[in-house]
Each structure stands twice: as structure tokens, then as C-alpha cells.
PyMOL Python script that loads the backbone (N, CA, C, O; Angstrom):
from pymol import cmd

cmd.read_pdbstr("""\
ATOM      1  N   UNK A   1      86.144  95.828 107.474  1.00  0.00           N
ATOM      2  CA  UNK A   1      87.315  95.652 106.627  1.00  0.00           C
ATOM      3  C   UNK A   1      88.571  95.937 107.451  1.00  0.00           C
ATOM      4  O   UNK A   1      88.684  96.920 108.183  1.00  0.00           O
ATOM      5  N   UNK A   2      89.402  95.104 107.293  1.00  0.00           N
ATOM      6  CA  UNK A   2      90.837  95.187 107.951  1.00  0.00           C
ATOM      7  C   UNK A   2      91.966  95.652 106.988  1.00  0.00           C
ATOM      8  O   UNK A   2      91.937  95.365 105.792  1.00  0.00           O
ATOM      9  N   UNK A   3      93.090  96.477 107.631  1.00  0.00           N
ATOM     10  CA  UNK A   3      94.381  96.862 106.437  1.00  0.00           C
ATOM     11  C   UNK A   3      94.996  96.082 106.682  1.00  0.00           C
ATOM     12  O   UNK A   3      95.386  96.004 107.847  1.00  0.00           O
ATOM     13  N   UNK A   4      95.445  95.002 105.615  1.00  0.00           N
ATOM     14  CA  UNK A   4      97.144  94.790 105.638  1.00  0.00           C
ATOM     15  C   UNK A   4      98.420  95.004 105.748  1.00  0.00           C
ATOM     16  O   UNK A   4      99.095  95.064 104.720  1.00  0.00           O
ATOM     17  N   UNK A   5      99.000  95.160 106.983  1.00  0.00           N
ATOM     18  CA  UNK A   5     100.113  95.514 107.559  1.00  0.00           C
ATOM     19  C   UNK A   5     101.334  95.229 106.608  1.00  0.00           C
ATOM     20  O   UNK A   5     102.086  95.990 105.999  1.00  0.00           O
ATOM     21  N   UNK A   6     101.250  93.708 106.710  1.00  0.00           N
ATOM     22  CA  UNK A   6     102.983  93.456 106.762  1.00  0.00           C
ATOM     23  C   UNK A   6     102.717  91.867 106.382  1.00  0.00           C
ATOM     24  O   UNK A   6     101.690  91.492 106.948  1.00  0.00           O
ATOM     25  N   UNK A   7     103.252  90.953 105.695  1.00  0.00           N
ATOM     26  CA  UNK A   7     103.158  89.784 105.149  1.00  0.00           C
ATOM     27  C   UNK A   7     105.000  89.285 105.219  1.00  0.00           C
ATOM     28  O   UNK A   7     105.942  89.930 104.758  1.00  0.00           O
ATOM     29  N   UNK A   8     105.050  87.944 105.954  1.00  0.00           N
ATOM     30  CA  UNK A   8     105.866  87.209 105.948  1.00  0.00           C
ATOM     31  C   UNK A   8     105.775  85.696 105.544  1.00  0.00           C
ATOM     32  O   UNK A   8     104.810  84.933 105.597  1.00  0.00           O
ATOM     33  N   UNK A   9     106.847  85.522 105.196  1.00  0.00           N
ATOM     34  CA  UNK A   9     107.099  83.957 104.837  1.00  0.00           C
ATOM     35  C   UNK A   9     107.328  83.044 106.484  1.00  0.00           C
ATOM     36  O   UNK A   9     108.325  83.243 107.178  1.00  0.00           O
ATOM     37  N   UNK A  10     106.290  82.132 106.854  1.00  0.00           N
ATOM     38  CA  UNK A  10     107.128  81.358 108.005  1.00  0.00           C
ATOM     39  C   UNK A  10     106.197  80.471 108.145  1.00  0.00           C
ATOM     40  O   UNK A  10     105.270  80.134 107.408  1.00  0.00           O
ATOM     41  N   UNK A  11     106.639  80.024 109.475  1.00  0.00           N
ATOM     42  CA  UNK A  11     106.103  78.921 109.823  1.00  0.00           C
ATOM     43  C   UNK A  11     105.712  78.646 111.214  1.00  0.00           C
ATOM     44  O   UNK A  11     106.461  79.119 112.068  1.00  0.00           O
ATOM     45  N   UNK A  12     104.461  77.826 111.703  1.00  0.00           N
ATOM     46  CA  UNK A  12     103.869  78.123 112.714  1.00  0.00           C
ATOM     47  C   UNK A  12     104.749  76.323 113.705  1.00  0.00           C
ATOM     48  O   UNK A  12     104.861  75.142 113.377  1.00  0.00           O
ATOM     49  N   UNK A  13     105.191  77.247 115.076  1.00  0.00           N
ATOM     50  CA  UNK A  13     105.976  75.939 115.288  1.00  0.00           C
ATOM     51  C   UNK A  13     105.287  75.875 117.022  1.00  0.00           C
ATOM     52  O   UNK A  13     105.651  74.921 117.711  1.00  0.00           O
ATOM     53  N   UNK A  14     104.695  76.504 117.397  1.00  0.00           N
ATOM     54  CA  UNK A  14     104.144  76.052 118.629  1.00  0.00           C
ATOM     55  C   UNK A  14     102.895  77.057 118.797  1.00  0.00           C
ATOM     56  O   UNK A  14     102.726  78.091 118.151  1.00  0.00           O
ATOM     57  N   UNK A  15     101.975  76.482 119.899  1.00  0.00           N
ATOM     58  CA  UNK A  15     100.843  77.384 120.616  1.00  0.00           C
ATOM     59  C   UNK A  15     100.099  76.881 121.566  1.00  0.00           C
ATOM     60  O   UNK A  15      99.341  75.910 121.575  1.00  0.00           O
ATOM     61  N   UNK A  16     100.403  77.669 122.394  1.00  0.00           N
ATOM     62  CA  UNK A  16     100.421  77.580 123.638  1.00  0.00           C
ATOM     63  C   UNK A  16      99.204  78.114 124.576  1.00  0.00           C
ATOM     64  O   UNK A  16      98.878  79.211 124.123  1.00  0.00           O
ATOM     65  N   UNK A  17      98.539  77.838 125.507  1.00  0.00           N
ATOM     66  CA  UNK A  17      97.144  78.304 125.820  1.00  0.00           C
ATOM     67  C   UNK A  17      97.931  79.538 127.219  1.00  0.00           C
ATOM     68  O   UNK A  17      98.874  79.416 128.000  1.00  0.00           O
ATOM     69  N   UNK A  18      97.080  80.481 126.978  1.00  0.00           N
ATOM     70  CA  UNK A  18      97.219  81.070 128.421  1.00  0.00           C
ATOM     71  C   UNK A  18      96.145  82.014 129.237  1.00  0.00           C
ATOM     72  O   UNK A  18      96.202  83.106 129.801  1.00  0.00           O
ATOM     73  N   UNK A  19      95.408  81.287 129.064  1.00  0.00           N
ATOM     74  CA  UNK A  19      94.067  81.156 129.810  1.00  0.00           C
ATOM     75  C   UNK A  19      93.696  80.375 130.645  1.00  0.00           C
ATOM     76  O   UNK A  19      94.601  79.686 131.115  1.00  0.00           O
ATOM     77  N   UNK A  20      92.490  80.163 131.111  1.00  0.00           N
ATOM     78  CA  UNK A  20      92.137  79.108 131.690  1.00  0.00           C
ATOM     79  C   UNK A  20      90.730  78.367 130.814  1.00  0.00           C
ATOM     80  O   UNK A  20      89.681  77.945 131.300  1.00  0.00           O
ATOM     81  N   UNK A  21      91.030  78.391 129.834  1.00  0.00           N
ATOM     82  CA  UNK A  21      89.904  77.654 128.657  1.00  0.00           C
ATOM     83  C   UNK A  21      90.300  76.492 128.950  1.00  0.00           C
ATOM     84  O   UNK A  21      91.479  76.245 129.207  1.00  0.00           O
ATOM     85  N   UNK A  22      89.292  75.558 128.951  1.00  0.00           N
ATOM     86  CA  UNK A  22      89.292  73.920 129.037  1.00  0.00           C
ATOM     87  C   UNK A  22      89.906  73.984 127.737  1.00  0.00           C
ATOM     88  O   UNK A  22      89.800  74.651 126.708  1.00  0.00           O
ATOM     89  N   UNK A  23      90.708  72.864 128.265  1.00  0.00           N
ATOM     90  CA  UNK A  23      91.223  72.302 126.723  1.00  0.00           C
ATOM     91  C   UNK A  23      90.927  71.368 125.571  1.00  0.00           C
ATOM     92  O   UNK A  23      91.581  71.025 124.586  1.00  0.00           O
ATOM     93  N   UNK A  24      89.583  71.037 126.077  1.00  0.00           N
ATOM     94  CA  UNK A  24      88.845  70.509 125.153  1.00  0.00           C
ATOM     95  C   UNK A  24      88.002  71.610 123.920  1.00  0.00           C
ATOM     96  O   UNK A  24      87.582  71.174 122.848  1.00  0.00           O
ATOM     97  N   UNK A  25      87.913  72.703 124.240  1.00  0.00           N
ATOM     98  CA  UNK A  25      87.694  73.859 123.698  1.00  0.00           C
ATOM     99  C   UNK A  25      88.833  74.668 123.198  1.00  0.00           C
ATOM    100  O   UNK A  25      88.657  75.722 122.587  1.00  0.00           O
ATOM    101  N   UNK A  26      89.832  74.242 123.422  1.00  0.00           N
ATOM    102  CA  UNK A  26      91.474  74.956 122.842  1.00  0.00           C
ATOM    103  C   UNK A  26      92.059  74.253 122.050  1.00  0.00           C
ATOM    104  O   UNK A  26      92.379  74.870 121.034  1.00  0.00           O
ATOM    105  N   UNK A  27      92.376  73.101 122.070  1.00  0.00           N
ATOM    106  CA  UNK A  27      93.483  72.016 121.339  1.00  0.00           C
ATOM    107  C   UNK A  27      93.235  72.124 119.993  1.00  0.00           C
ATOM    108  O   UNK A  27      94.147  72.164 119.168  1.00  0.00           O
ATOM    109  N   UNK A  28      91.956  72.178 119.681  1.00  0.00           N
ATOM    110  CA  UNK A  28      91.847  71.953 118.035  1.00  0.00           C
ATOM    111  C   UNK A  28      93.077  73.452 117.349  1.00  0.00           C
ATOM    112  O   UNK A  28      92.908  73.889 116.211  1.00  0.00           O
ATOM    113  N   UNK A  29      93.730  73.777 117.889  1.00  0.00           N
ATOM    114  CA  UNK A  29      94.421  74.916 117.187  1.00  0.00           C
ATOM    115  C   UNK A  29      95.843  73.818 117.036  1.00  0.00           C
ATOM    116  O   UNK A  29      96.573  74.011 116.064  1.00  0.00           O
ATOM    117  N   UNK A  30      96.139  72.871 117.855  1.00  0.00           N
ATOM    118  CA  UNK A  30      96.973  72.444 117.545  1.00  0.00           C
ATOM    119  C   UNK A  30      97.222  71.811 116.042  1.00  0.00           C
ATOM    120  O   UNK A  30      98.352  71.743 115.559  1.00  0.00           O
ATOM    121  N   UNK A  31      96.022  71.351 115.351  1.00  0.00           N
ATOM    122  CA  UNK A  31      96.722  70.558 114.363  1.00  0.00           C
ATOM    123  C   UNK A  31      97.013  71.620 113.057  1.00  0.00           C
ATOM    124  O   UNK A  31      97.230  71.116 111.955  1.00  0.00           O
ATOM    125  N   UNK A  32      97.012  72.922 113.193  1.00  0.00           N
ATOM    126  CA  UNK A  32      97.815  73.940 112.619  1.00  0.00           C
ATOM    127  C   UNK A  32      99.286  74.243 112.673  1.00  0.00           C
ATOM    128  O   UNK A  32      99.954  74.879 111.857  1.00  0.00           O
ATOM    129  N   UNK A  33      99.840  73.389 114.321  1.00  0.00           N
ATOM    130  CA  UNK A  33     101.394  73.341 114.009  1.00  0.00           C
ATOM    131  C   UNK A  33     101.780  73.106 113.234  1.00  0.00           C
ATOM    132  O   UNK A  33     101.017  72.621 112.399  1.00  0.00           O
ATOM    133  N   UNK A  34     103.705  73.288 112.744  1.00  0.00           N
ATOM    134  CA  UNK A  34     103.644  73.013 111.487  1.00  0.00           C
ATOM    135  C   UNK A  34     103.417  73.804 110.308  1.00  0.00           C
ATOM    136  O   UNK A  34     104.329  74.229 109.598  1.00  0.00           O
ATOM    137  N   UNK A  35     102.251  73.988 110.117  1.00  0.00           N
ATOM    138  CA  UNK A  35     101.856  74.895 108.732  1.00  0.00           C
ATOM    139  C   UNK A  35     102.779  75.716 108.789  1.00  0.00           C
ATOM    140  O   UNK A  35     103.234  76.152 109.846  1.00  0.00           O
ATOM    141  N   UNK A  36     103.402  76.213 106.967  1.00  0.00           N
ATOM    142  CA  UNK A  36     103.893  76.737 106.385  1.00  0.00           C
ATOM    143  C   UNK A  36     102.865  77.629 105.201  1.00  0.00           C
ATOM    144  O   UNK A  36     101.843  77.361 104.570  1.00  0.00           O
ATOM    145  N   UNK A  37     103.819  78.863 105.328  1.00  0.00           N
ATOM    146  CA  UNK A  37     102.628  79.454 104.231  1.00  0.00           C
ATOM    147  C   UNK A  37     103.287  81.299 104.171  1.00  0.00           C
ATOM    148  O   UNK A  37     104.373  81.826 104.408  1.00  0.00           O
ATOM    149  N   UNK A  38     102.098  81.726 103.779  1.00  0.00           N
ATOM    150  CA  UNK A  38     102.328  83.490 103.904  1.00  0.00           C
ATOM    151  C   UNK A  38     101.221  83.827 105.207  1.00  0.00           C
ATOM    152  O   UNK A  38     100.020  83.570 105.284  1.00  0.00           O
ATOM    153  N   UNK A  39     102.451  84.735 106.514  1.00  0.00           N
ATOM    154  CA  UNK A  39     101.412  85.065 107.270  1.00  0.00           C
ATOM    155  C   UNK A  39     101.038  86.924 107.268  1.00  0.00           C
ATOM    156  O   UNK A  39     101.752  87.915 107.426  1.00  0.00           O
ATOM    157  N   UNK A  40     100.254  86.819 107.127  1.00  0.00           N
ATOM    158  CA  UNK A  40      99.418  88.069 106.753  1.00  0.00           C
ATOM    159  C   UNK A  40      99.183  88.994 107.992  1.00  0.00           C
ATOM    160  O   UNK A  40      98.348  88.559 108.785  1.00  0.00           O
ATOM    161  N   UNK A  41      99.700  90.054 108.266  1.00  0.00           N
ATOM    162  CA  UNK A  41      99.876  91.056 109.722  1.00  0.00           C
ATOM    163  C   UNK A  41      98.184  91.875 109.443  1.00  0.00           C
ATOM    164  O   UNK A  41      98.172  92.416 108.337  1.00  0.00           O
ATOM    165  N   UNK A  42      97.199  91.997 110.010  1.00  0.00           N
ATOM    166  CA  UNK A  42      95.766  93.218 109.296  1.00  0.00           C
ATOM    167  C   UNK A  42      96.168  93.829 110.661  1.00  0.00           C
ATOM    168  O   UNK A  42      96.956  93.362 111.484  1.00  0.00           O
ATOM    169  N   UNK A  43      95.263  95.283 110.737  1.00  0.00           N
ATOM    170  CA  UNK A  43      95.223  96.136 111.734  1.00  0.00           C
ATOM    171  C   UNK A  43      93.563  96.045 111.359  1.00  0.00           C
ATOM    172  O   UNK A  43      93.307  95.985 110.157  1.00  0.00           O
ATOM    173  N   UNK A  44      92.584  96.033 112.177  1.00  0.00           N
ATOM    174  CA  UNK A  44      91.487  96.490 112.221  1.00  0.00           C
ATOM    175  C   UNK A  44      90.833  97.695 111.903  1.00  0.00           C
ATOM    176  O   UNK A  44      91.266  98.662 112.531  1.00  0.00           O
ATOM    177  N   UNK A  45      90.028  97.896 111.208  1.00  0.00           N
ATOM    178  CA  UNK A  45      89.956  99.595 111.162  1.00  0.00           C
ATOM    179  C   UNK A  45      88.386 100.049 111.181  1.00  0.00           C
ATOM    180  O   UNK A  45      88.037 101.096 110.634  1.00  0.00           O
ATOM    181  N   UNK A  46      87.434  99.159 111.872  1.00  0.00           N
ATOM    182  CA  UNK A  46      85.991  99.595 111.966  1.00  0.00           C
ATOM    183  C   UNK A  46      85.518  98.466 113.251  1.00  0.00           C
ATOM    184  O   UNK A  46      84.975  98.837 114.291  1.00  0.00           O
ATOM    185  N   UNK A  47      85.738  97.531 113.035  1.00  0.00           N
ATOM    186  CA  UNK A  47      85.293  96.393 114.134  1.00  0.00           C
ATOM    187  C   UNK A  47      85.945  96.447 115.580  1.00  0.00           C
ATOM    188  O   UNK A  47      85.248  96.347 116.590  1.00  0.00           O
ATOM    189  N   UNK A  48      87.057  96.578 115.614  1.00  0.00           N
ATOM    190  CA  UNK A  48      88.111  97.221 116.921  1.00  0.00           C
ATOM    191  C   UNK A  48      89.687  97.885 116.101  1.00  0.00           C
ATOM    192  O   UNK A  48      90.738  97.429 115.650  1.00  0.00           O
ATOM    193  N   UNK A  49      88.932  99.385 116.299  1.00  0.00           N
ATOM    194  CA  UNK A  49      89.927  99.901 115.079  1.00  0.00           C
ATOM    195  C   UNK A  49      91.375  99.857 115.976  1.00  0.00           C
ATOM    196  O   UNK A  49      91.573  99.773 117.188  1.00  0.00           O
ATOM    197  N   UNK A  50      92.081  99.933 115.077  1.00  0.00           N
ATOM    198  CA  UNK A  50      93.891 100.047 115.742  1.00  0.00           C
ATOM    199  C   UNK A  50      94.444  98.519 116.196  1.00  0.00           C
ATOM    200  O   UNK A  50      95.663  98.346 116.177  1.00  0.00           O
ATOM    201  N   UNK A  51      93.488  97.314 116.637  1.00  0.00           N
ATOM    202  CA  UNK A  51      93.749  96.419 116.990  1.00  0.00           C
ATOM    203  C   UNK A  51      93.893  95.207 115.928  1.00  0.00           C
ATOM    204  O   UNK A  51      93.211  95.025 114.919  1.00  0.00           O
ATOM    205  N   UNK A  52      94.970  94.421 116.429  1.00  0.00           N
ATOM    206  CA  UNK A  52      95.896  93.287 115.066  1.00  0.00           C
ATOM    207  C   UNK A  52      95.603  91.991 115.380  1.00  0.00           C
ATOM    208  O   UNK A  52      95.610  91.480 116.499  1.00  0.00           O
ATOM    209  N   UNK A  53      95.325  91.454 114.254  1.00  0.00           N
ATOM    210  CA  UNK A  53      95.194  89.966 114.051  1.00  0.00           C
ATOM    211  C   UNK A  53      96.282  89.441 113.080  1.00  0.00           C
ATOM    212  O   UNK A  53      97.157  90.206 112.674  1.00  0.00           O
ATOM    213  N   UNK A  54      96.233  88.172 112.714  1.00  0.00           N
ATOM    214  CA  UNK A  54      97.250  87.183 111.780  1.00  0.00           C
ATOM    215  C   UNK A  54      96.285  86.557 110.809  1.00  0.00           C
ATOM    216  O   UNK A  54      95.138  86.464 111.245  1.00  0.00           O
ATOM    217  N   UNK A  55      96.453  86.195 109.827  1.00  0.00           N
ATOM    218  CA  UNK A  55      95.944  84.814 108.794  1.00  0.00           C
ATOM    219  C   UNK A  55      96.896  84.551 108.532  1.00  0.00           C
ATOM    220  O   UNK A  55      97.613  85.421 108.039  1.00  0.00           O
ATOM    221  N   UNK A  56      97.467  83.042 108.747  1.00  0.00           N
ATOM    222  CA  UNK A  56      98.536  82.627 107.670  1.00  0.00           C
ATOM    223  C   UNK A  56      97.774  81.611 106.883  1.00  0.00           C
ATOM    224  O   UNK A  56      97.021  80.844 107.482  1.00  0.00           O
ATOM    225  N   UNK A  57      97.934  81.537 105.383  1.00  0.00           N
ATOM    226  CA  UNK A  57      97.602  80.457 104.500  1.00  0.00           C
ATOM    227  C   UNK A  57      98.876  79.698 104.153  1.00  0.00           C
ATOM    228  O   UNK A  57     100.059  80.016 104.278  1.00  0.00           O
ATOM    229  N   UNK A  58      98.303  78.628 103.691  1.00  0.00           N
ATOM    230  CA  UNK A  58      99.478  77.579 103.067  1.00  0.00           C
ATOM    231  C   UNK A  58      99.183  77.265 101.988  1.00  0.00           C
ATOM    232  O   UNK A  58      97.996  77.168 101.678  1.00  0.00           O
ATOM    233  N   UNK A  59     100.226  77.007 101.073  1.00  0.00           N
ATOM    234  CA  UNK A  59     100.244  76.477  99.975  1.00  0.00           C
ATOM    235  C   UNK A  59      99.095  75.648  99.345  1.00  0.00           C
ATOM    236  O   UNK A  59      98.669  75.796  98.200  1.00  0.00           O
ATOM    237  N   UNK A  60      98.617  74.677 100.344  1.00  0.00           N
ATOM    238  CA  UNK A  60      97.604  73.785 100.000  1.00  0.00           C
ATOM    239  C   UNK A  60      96.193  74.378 100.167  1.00  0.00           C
ATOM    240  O   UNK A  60      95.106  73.948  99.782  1.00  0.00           O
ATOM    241  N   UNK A  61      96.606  75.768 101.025  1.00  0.00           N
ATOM    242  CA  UNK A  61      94.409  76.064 100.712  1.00  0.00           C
ATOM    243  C   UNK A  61      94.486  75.639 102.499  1.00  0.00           C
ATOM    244  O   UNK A  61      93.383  75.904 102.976  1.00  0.00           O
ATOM    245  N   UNK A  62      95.203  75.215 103.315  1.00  0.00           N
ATOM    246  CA  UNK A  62      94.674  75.648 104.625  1.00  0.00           C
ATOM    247  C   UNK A  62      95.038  77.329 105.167  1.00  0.00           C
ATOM    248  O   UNK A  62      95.828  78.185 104.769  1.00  0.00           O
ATOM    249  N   UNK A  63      94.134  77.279 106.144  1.00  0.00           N
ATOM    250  CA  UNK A  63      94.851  78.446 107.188  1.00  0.00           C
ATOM    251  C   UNK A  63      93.970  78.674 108.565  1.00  0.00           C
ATOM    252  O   UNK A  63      92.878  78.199 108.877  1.00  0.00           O
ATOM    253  N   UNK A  64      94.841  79.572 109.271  1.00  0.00           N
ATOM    254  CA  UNK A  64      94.241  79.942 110.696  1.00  0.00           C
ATOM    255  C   UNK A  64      94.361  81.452 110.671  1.00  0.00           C
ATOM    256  O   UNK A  64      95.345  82.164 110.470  1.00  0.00           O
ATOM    257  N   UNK A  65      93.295  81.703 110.888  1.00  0.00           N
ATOM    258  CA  UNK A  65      92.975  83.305 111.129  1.00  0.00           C
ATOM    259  C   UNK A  65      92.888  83.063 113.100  1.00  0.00           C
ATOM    260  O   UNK A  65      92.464  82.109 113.753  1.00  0.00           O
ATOM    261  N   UNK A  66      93.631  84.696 113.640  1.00  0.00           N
ATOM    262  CA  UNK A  66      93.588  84.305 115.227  1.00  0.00           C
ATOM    263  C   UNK A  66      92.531  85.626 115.467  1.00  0.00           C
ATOM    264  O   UNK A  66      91.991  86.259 114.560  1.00  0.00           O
ATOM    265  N   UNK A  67      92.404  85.834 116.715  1.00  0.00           N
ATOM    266  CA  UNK A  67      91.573  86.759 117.171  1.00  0.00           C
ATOM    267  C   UNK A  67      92.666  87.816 117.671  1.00  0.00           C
ATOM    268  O   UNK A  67      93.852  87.511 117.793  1.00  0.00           O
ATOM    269  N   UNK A  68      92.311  88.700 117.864  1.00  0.00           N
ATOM    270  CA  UNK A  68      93.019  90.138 117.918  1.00  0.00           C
ATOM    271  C   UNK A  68      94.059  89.478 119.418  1.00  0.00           C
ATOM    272  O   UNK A  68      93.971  88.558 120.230  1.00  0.00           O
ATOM    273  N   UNK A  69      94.934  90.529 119.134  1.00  0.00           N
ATOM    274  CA  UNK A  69      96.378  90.371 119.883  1.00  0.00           C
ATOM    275  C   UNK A  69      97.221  91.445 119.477  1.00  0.00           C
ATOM    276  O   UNK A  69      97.029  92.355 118.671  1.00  0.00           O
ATOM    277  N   UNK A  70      98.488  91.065 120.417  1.00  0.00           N
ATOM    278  CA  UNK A  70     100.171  91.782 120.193  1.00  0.00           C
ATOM    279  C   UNK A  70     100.738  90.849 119.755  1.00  0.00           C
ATOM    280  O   UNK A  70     100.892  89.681 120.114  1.00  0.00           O
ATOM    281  N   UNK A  71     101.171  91.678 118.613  1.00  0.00           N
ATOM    282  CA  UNK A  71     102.441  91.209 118.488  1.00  0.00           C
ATOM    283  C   UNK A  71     103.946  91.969 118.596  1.00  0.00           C
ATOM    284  O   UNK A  71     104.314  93.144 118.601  1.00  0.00           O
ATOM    285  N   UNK A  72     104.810  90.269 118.705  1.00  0.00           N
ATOM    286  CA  UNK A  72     106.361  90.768 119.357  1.00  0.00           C
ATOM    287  C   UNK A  72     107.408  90.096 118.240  1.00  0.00           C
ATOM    288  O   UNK A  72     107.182  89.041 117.647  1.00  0.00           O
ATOM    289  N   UNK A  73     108.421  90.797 118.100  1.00  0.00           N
ATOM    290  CA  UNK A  73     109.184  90.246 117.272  1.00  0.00           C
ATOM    291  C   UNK A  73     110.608  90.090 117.812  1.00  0.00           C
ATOM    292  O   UNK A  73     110.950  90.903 118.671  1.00  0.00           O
ATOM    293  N   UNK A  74     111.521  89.115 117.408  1.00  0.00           N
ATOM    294  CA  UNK A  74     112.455  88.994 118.231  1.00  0.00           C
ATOM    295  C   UNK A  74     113.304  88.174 117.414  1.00  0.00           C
ATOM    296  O   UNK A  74     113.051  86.969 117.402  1.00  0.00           O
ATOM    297  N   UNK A  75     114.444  88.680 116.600  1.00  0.00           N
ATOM    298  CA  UNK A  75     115.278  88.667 115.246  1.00  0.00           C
ATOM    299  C   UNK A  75     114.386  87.201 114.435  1.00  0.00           C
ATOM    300  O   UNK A  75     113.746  87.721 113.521  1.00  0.00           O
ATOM    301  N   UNK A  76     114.208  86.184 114.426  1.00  0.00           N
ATOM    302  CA  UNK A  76     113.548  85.855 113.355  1.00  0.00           C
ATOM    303  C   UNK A  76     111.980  85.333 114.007  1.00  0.00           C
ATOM    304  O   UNK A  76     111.040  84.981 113.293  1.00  0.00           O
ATOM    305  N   UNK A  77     111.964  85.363 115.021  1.00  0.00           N
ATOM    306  CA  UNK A  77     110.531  85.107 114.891  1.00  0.00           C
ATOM    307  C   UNK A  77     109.883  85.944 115.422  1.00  0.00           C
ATOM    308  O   UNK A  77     110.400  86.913 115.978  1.00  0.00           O
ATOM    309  N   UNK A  78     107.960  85.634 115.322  1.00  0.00           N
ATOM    310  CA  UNK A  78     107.195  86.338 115.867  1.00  0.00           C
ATOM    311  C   UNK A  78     106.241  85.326 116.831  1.00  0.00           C
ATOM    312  O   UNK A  78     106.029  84.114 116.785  1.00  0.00           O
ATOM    313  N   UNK A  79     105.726  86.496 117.799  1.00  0.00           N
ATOM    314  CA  UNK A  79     105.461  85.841 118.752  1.00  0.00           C
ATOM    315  C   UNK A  79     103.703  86.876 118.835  1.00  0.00           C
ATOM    316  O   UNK A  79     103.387  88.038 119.092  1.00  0.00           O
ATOM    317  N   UNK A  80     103.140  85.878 118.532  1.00  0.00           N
ATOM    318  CA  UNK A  80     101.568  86.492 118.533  1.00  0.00           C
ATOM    319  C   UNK A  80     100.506  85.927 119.679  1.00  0.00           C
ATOM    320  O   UNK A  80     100.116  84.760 119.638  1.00  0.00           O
ATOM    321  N   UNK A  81      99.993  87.033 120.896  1.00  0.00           N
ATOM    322  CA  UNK A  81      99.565  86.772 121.812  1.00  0.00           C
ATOM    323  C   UNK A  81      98.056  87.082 121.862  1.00  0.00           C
ATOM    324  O   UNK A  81      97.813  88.287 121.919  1.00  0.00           O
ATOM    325  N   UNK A  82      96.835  86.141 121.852  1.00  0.00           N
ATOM    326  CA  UNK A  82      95.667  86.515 122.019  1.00  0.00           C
ATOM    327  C   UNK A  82      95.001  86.598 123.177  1.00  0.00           C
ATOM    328  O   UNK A  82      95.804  86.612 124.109  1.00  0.00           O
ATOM    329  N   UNK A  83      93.617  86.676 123.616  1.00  0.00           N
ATOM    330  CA  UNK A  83      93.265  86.706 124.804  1.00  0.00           C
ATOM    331  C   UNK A  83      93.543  84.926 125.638  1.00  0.00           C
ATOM    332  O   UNK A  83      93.834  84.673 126.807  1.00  0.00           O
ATOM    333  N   UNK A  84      93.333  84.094 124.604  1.00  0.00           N
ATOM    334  CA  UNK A  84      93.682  82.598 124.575  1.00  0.00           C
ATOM    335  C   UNK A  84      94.782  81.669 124.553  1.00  0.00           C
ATOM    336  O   UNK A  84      95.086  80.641 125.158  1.00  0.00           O
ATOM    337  N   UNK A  85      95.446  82.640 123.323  1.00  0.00           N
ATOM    338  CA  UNK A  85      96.546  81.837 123.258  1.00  0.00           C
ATOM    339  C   UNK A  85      98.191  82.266 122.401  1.00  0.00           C
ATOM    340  O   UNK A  85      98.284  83.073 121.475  1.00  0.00           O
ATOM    341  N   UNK A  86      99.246  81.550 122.963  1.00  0.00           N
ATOM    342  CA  UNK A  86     100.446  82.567 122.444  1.00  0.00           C
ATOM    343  C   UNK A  86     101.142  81.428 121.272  1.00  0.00           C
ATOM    344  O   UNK A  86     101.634  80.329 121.529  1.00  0.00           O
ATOM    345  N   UNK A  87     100.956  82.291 119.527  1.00  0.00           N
ATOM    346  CA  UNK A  87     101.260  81.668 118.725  1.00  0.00           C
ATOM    347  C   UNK A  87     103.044  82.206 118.490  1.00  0.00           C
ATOM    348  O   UNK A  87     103.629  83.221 118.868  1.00  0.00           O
ATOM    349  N   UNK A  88     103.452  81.148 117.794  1.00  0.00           N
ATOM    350  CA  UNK A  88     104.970  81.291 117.900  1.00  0.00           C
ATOM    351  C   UNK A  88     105.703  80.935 116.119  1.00  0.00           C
ATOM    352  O   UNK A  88     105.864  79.871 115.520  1.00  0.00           O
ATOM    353  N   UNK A  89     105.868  81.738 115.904  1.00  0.00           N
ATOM    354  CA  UNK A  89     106.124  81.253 114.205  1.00  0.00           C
ATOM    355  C   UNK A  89     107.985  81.729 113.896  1.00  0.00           C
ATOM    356  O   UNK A  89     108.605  82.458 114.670  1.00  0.00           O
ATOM    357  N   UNK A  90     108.469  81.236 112.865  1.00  0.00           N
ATOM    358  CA  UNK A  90     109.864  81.251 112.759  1.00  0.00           C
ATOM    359  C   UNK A  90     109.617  81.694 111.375  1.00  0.00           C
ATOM    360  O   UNK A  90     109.209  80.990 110.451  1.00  0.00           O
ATOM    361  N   UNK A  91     110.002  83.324 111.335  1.00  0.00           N
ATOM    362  CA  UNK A  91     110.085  83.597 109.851  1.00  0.00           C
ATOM    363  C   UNK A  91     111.419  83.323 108.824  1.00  0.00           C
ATOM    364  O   UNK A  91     112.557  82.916 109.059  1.00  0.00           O
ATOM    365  N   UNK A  92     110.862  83.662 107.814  1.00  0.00           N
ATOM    366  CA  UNK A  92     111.935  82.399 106.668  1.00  0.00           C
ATOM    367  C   UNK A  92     112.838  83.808 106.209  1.00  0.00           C
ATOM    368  O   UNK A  92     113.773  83.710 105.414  1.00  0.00           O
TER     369      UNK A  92
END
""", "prot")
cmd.dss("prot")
cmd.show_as("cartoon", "prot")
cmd.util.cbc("prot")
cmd.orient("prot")
């Protein structure tokens, strides 16, 4: 079970790989650009306790849950970094 941090309104506007994962194994995150929705901040607290992930859902019933990361904030957006890849959202 994970705690819920912190919940924002935004929107996911780029993501970017920074690894060396083939990108035939990465891209499918792209067709989540775009999405709008509520993104959901958890802290982990049994599986890798202290460590943060994202879900944002959208309106319509999609979403992307990421794998644990930092996050950075920087006056309206956030900038969420996994072992894979750096998501970039513009809060509302």
C-alpha cells in the first residue's frame, strides 16, 4: 500500500528517455502525451518505503502510473524522473 502525498490538476506535455533502453521498448509511453487529468503524488510505504511514484488519470478512464523516482518542481511545473525516463507536466 502506498500514501497519497499531494494531488494536482495538469497536464502531461513531454517524456523523455534517459537511459539506454531501446526504444522500441520505451516509446509506447509516448501516446500518454497530452493527457490531462488529476496527477496523484504516493510515497511508498512497504514495497520501497520513503520512495515516490505518480498516477495521473483523465477524465475519460485513461492513465499512466510511473515507476519510482524524484520529483522536482519549478513554479508551475513538475518534473518527474525515473530510472527510464523524465516526465514533464504543466500544472493548472
Amino acid at each position: 500500500m502506498a500514501k497519497q502525498i499531494k494531488n494536482y490538476m495538469t497536464k502531461l506535455v513531454d517524456i523523455t528517455p534517459v537511459s539506454d533502453t531501446a526504444l522500441s521498448d520505451w516509446t509506447w509511453r509516448c501516446r500518454y502525451i497530452g493527457i490531462e487529468g488529476v496527477l496523484m503524488l504516493f510515497e511508498s510505504e512497504h514495497k520501497r518505503p520513503g520512495e515516490l511514484f505518480l498516477k495521473i488519470v483523465s477524465r475519460d478512464g485513461r492513465y499512466l502510473k510511473t515507476s519510482y523516482g524524484i520529483v522536482e518542481i519549478y513554479e508551475n511545473n513538475l518534473v518527474f524522473t525515473t530510472k527510464q525516463s523524465r516526465y514533464n507536466f504543466v500544472l493548472r
